[in-house]
N, C-alpha and C positions, 0 to 999 in steps of 0.2 A: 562686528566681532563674530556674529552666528554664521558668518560665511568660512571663518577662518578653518573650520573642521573640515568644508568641501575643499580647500585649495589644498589641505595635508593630504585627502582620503585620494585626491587623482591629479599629484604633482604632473602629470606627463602632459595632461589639461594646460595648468598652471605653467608652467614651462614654457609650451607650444604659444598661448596667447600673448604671454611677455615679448617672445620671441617674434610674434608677428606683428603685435602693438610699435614694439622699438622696428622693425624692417619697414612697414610704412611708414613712422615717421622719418625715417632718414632719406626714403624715396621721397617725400612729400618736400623735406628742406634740401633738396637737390643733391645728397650724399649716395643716391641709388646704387653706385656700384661698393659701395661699405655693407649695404642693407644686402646686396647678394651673396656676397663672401657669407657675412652670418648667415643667412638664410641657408647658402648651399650646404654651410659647414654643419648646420646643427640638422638639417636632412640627412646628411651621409650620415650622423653619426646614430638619428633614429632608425635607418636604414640597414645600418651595420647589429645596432640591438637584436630587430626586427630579423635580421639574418642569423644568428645567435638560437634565439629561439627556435626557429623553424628548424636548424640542423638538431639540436633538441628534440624535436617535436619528430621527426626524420628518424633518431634514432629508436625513437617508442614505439616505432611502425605508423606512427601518423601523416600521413600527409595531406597538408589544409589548402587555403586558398591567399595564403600570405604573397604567395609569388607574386601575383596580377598587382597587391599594394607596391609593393616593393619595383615590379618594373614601371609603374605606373609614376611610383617618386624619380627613379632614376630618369625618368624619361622624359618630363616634365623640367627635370633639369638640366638635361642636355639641350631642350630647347631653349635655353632660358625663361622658362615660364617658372621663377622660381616663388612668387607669391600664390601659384596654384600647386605647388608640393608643397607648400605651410600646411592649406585648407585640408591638402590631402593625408596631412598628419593628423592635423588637429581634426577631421573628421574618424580618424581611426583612433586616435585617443580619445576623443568624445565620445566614440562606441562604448568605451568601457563606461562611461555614467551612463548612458540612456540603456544599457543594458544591468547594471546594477539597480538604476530607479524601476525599469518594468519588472528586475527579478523580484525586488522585495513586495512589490504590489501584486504578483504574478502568485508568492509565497507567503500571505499575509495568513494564509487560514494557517499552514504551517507554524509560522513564527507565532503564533495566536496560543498555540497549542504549549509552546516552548517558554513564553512569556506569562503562561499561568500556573506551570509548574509550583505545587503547594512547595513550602518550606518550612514553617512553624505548624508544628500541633500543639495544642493545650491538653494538655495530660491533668486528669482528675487524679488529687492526692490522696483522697477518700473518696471513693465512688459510691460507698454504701451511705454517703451523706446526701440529704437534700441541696446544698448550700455550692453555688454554681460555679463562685468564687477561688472556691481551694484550687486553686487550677497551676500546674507547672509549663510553661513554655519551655519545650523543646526541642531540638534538629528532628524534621519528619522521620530521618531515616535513623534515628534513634526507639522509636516506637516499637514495641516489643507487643506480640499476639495476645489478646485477651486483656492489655489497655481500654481505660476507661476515657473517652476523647471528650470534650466539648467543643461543639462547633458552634462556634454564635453565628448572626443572623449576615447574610450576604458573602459570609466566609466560605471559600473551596473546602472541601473535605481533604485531608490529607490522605487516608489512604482509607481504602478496601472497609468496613465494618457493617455489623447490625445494629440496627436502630434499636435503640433503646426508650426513648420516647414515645407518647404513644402513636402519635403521627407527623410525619415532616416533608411539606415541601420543598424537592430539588430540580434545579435549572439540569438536564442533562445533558445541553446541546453542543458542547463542547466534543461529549463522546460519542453521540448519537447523529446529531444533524437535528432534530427534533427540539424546535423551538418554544413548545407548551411545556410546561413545567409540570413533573412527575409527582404525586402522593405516594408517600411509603406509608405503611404502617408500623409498630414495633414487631420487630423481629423478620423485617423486610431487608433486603441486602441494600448497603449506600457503596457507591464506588466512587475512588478517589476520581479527584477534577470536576464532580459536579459540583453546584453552587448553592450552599444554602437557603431558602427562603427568609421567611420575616421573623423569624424565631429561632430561638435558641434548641439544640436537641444535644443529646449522647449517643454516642455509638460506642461498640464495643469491636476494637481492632481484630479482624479473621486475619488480616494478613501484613506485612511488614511492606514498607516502603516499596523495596527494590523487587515484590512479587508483586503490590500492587495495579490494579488497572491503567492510573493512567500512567504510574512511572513505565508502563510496557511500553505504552503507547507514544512515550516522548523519546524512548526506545530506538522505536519505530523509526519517529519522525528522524531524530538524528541519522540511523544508517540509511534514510531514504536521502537525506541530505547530502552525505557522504556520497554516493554511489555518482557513479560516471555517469551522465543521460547518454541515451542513445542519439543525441540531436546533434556530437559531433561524424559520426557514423555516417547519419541521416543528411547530414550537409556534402562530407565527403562524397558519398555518390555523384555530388552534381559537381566535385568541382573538378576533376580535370576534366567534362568535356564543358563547363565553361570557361574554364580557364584558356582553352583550345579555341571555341570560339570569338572571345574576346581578341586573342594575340591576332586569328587570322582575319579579323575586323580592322585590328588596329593597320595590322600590314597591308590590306589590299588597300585601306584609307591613303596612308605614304608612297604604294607603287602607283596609286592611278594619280593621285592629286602631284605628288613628287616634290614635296614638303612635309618634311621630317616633325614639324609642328603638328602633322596631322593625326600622326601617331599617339602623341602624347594624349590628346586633346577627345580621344576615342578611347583612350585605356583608362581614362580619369573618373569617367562613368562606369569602369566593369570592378570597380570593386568590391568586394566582397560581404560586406557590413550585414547585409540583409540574411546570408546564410550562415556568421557565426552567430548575429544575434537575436536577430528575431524566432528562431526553430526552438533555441532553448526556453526565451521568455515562455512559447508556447508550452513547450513542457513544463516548467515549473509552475502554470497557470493549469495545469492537469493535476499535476499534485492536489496543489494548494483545494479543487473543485473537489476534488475527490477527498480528501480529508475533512471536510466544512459535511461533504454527505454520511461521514461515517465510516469511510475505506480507506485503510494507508495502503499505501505502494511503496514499495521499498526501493523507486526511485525510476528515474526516467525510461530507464531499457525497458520495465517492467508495462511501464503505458505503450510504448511502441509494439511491444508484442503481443498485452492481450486487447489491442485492438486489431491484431489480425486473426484471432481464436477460428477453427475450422470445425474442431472437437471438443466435445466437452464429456468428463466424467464426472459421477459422484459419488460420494458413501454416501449410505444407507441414513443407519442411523445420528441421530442429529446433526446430517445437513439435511435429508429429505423429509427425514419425520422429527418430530418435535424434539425428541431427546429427552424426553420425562416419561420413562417406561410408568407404566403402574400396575402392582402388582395385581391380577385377577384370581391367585386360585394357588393353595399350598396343598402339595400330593408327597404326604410324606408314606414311609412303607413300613413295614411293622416294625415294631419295636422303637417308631420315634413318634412324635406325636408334633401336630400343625405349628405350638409357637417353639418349642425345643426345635424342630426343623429351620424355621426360621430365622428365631436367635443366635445359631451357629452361626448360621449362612452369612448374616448382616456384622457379627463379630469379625467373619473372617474378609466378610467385601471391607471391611473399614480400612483394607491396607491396598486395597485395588481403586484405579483411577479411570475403568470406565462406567461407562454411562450407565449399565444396566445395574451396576455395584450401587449407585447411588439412590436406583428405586427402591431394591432392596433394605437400604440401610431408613429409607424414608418409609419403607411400610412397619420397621420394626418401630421405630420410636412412635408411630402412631399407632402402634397395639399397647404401647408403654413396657415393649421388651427392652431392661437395659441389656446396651453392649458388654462384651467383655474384652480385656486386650490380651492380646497372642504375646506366648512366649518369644516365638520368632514367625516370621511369615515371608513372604515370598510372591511376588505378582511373575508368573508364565506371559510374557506379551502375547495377545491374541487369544492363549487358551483361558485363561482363566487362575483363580489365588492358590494358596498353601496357605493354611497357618497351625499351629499348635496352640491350643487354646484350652488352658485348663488340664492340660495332659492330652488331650483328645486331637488329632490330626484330622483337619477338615479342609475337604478338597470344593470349591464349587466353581464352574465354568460350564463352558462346550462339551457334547457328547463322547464324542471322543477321547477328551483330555480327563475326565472322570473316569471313563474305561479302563485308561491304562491305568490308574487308581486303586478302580474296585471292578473287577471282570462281571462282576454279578450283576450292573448297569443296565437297565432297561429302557428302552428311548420313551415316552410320551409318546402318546396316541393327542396330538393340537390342532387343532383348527387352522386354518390357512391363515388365521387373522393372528395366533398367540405364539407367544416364543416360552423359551423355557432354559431356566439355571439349573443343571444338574448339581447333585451335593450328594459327597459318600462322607463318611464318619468314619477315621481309622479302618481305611481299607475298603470298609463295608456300605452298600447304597443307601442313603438315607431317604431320598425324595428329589423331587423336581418345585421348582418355583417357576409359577406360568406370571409370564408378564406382557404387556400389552405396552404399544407405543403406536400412536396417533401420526399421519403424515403432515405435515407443514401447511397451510391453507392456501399458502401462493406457491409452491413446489410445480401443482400442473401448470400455474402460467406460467411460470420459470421455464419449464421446458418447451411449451409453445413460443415464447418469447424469440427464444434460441433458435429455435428449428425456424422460423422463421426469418430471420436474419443471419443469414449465412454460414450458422454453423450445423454442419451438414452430417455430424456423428456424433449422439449421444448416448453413453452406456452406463449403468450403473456398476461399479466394482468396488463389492462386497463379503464380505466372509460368514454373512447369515444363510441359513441353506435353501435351498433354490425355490420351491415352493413358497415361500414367505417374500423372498427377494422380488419375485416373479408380481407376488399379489401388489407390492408397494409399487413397483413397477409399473403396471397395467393402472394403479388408479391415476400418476402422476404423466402417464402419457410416454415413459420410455419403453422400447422393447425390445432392445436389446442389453441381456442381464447377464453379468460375473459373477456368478455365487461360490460358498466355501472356498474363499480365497485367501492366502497367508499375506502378507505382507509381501513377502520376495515376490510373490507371485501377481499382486498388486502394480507393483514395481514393472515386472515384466509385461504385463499387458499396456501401463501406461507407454510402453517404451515402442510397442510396435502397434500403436492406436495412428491410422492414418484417415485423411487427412491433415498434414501439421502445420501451424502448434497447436498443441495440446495441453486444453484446461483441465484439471482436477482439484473439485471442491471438497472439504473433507473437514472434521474438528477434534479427533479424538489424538490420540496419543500416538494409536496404530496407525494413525494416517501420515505423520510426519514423513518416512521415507518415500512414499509414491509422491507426496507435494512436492518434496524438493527433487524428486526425477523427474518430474510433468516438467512440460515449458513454463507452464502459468501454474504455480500453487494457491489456491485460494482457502483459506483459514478460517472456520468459523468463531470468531474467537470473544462474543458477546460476554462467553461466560468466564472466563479470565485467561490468562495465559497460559499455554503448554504450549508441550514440544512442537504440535501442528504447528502455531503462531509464529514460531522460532524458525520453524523448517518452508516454511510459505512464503511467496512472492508478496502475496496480496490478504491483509487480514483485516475482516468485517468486524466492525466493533456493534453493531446491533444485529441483535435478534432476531435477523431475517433474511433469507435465499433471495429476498429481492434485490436486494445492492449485490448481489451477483452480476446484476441488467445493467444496477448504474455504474459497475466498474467497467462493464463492457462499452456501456455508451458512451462513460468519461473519456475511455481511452482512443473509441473510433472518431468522437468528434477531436480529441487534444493531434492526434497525428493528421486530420484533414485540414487542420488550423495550419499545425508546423507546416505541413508541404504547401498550403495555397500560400503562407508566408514565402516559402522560396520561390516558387514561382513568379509570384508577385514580384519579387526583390529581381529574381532574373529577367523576366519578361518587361518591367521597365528599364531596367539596363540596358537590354539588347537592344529597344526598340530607341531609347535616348541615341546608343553608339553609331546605328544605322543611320539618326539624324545627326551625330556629329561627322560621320563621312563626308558631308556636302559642304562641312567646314563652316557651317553658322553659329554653334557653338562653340567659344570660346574654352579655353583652360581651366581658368578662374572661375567663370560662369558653370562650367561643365561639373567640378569639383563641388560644387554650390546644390546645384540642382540634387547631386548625388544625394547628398544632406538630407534630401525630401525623401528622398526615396528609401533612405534606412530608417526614417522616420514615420514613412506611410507602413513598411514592411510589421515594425517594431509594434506601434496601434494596434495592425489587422492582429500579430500574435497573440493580444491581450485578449482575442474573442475566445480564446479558451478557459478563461477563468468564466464564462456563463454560456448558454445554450441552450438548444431542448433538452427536455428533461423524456427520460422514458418511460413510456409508457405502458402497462403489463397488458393485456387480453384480462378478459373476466376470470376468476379463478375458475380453475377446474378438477381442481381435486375434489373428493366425495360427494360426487353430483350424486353418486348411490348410497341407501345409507348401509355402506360395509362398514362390514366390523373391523378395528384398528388392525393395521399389519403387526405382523411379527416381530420379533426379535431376538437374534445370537449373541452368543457374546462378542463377536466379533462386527461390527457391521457398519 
């Protein structure tokens, strides 16, 4: 009975085998020319399907390698060799399982990701109670922000929270690739999909379902699902000059021997199996390797090209440096004073979403300034906030963008290492905030990495200004810098960056458009979803410039896998055909043999689900002890 699901899932299988079961036995009880009728009739009429499609496929702008099946049935049964056009069906519909069984094992880390998807949260009905029990089950995506959650013991986390507990270990390997299990402490961040330890804890919901980490990330998986792979493209190239070769194999076989059997009997081995199916298994075994490390792709095209990357760009801040500015120095001007300077500043970053807004807001709450909320407020992309707060109009960003503000703006006299948040108060200059941010500890090997393996143009493009751009530059090993750079302008340099294609890494909000104009967008997106993530080919779910290396190595080893797949598939074909010329293999025999070869093809694809792994050069970043780079508000 556990069979009965496969005979529904690929009737064309089921079909074909009936069909060949009842033809030899009717050759066997001497009705042979009954068993051909059937045989020939239920050929034509796979034939005619198979024709169906292709004019389909024809009209998409595709064109496959279905011809060489199709002359190879018809041909087959002009000789009458019509028990070797069964094989040759039932070989082409058995592609469809051995190409469904290598897909799912090929996409197991994928499906892995899809199949843990949380669904029940326990909601605390009393949270200010001890008593663990008061607990409401309900739909994840019913969970509302500032929810009181219980996660018992080996339970997924449903979504995004702070620990409440005062310590809890979680599995993160689902998001991460990282197979030791993480310590939080309270008031450490948990994100959805990881797996609770041996205990019970509380968190306290930051974020709803559908903003949640891994609901992004199954997101992800799905439109990477979705998406067309490049492996029917990839096959295409080879097939009309194998198709070409095959026919003029088959014919010089029939003109020199001058037996029409010979034809058949030489086209029976060129078909096609090994280049619709083995190229994709390979790809969706890139996926699946790359997802299991921490990196989705958003689908086959995505592996195909950056594993040809020649260029690489990045932003600045928080891909190269850490992204955790911290404040070093408040210069406020008369008439304000260090924490009133301050406290404006971090009231008004609370409605801005980059990076340096967030050091900001983390230097006041550790002075114990509380925030205040704006009447209304406004984020400038790239420049910097607005807000009205308290009556008082407070501007804080980039130099410039304070300028046209308050005229009276005086730039900092900073160190090549410190960056700085201008702030006017109703017009008028209040101060600067100097802050500091740290470079990435693997950043230098990342770019040694790269320049080493063939990608032959690395730049930075930034919007922090050029001095500072210049210093993170020089310690991380790139030397050619894009400073004070707007977005559009971002944009435009990605677009005429050559050698191509062209990577760009990036995590912030303002990088979104240059990601999705690069060939390769790469997302730093550890820390939860934005627009980057959304606008990016290719987004990192851990903490680190290093799976930069392994999305590169995932994808140059997935596309050498797919192509020695086709080669393999063609070069035993050709070389089978050459010996079917001399007329020692048979129809039957020949059709048979083929079977091996989409099945040797299909195996070697699977070798993209493992591999070397890559390896970085020793770090090189802060071999000196400099002081942290800079940082703008832009960068």
């Amino acid at each position: 009975m556990r069979f009965l699901p496969l005979l529904w899932r690929y009737p064309a299988i089921t079909i074909t085998v009936l069909v060949f079961v009842g033809v030899l036995v009717l050759h066997a009880s001497g009705t042979a020319e009954l068993g051909r009728w059937i045989a020939t009739g239920y050929v034509a009429v796979f034939v005619a399907w198979t024709l169906v499609g292709m004019v389909r496929d024809v009209l998409r702008g595709h064109v496959g390698l279905d011809i060489l099946a199709v002359v190879a049935m018809v041909a087959t049964l002009a000789v009458g060799e019509y028990i070797a056009s069964l094989i040759i069906v039932l070989m082409l519909s058995g592609g469809e399982a051995l190409e469904d069984f290598a897909g799912r094992r090929a996409k197991r880390d994928l499906s892995a990701l899809l199949d843990r998807s949380p669904r029940i949260a326990h909601v605390l009905v009393h949270p200010e109670t001890t008593e663990s029990d008061d607990v409401r089950d309900v739909p994840v995506d019913q969970v509302s922000v500032d929810d009181v959650l219980l996660v018992r013991p080996s339970e997924i986390v449903p979504v995004d929270g702070t620990l409440l507990t005062a310590t809890g270990t979680f599995d993160e390997s689902s998001l991460t690739g990282e197979s030791m299990p993480v310590t939080r402490e309270a008031g450490g961040e948990v994100l959805s999909g990881t797996i609770n330890g041996t205990r019970a804890v509380r968190i306290q919901a930051v974020r709803t379902s559908a903003d949640s980490q891994y609901q992004q990330i199954v997101a992800l998986v799905h439109e990477a699902e979705a998406s067309h792979a490049p492996v029917v493209r990839l096959a295409d190239r080879f097939a009309i000059p194998f198709t070409a070769v095959s026919l003029v194999l088959a014919g010089a076989a029939w003109a020199i021997s001058g037996d029409s059997t010979r034809f058949a009997e030489v086209l029976v081995l060129a078909t096609p199996c090994p280049l619709l199916i083995a190229a994709p298994v390979a790809f969706l075994g890139g996926l699946s390797r790359a997802a299991k490390a921490g990196v989705i792709m958003k689908g086959g095209a995505v592996l195909e090209q950056i594993a040809r990357v020649r260029s690489a760009a990045f932003d600045k801040t928080g891909t190269l440096t850490q992204g955790r500015p911290e404040l070093v120095d408040v210069r406020p001007t008369n008439g304000f004073d260090a924490d009133e300077l301050l406290q404006l500043a971090a009231s008004a970053e609370q409605y801005s979403t980059h990076v340096l807004a967030e050091g900001i807001r983390r230097a006041a709450e550790q002075r114990g300034l509380p925030l205040h909320s704006a009447e209304e407020a406004r984020e400038e992309a790239t420049n910097g906030v607005v807000a009205r707060i308290g009556g008082r109009v407070v501007v804080v960003g980039k130099p410039a963008y304070v300028s046209s503000h308050a005229p009276d703006t005086v730039r900092a006299t900073l160190d090549v290492s410190h960056a700085a948040a201008y702030v006017c108060v109703d017009g008028r200059f209040a101060g600067v905030l100097v802050l500091a941010d740290h470079p990435r500890p693997e950043a230098g090997s990342v770019v040694s990495w790269l320049r080493g393996n063939s990608v032959d143009r690395i730049v930075m493009l930034t919007g922090d200004v050029g001095p500072t751009a210049e210093s993170v530059a020089h310690q991380v090993g790139i030397s050619e810098v894009h400073a004070e750079l707007l977005p559009p302008e971002k944009v435009r340099l990605a677009a005429e960056l050559h050698p191509r294609p062209v990577m760009m890494v990036g995590d912030g909000v303002n990088d979104a458009p240059v990601l999705a104009a690069a060939d390769i967008g790469i997302a730093m997106g550890a820390k939860g979803a934005t627009a980057a993530g959304d606008a990016a080919d290719v987004v990192i779910l851990v903490d680190s410039l290093a799976k930069v290396v392994d999305a590169l190595s995932i994808g140059r080893h997935t596309l050498r896998v797919a192509l020695a797949a086709i080669w393999i598939g063609i070069g035993l074909s050709v070389g089978l055909m050459l010996v079917a010329m001399t007329g020692v293999i048979p129809a039957v025999a020949g059709a048979l043999v083929q079977e091996l070869v989409d099945l040797a093809t299909i195996l070697y694809a699977l070798r993209a689900l493992s591999g070397p792994t890559s390896s970085l050069p020793p770090t090189t970043v802060q071999e000196t002890p400099a002081a942290p780079p800079s940082l703008t508000r832009q960068g």
